[in-house]
C-alpha positions as CSV (number, residue, x, y, z in Angstrom):
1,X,-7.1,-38.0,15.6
2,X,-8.7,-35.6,13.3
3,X,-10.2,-32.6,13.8
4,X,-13.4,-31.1,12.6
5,X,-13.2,-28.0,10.4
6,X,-15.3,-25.4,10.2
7,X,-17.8,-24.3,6.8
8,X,-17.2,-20.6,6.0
9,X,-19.8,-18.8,3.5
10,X,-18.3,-17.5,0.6
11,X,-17.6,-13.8,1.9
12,X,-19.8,-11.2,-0.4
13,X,-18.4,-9.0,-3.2
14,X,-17.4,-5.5,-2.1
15,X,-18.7,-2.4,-3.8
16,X,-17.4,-1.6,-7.1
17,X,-15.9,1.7,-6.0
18,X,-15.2,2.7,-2.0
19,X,-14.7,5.4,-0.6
20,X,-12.4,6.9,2.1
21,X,-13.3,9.0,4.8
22,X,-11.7,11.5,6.5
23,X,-11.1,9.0,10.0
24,X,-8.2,7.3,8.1
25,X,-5.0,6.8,9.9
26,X,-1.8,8.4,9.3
27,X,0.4,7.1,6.3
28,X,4.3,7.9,6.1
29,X,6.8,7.7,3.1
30,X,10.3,6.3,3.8
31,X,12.8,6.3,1.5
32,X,16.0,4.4,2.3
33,X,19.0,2.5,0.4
34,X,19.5,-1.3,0.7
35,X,22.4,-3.3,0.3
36,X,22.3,-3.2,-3.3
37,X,23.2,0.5,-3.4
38,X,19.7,0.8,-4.5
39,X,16.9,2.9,-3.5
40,X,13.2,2.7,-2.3
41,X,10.8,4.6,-0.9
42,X,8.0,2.5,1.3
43,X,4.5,3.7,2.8
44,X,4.0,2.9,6.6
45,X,1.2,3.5,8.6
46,X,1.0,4.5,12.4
47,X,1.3,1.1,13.4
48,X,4.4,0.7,11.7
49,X,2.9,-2.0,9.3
50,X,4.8,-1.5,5.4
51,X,1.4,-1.0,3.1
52,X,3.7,-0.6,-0.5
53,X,7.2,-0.5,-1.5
54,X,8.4,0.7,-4.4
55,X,11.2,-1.0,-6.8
56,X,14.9,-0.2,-7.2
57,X,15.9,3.2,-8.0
58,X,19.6,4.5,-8.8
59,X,19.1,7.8,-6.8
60,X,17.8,8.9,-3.8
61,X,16.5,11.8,-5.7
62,X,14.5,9.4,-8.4
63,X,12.9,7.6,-5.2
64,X,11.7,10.8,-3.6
65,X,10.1,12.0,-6.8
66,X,8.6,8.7,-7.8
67,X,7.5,8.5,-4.2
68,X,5.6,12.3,-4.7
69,X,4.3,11.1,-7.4
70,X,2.5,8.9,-6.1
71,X,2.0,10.9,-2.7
72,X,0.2,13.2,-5.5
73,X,-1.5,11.5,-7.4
74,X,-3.1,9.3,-4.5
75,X,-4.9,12.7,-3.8
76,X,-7.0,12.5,-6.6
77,X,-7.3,8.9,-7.4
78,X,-10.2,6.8,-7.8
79,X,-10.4,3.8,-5.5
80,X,-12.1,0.7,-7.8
81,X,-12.6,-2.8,-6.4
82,X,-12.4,-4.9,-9.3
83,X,-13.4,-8.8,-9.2
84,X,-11.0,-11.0,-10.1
């Protein structure tokens, strides 16, 4: 037997550029080594969910920095929805 499905509406376009407030939850870098001998750094937030990770590095030391970097940069970066 079939089942009925339910019509969504097409969900609206978000802003062109959104800001983020000051209430935003606490993000963590990780940086670890996987099987590979390889390294990456990953950002978690409080609830333990992985938001990025990063690609292979050779070093712990190239992780961390690329990881700063973008630590860094994030600080002053502009946040732009772009349709697709």
């Amino acid at each position: 037997m079939a089942t009925a499905t339910k019509k969504v509406g097409a969900a609206k376009s978000p802003p062109s550029t959104v800001r983020i407030g000051p209430d935003v939850a606490p993000l963590e870098f990780l940086i670890y080594q996987d099987n590979g001998a390889d390294y990456h750094w990953e950002i978690i937030d409080d609830a333990g969910r992985r938001l990025a990770h990063s690609g292979r590095f050779p070093s712990r030391d190239d992780a961390e920095h690329a990881a700063r970097h973008v630590y860094e940069g994030a600080q002053s970066a502009r946040f732009d929805v772009a349709a697709v």
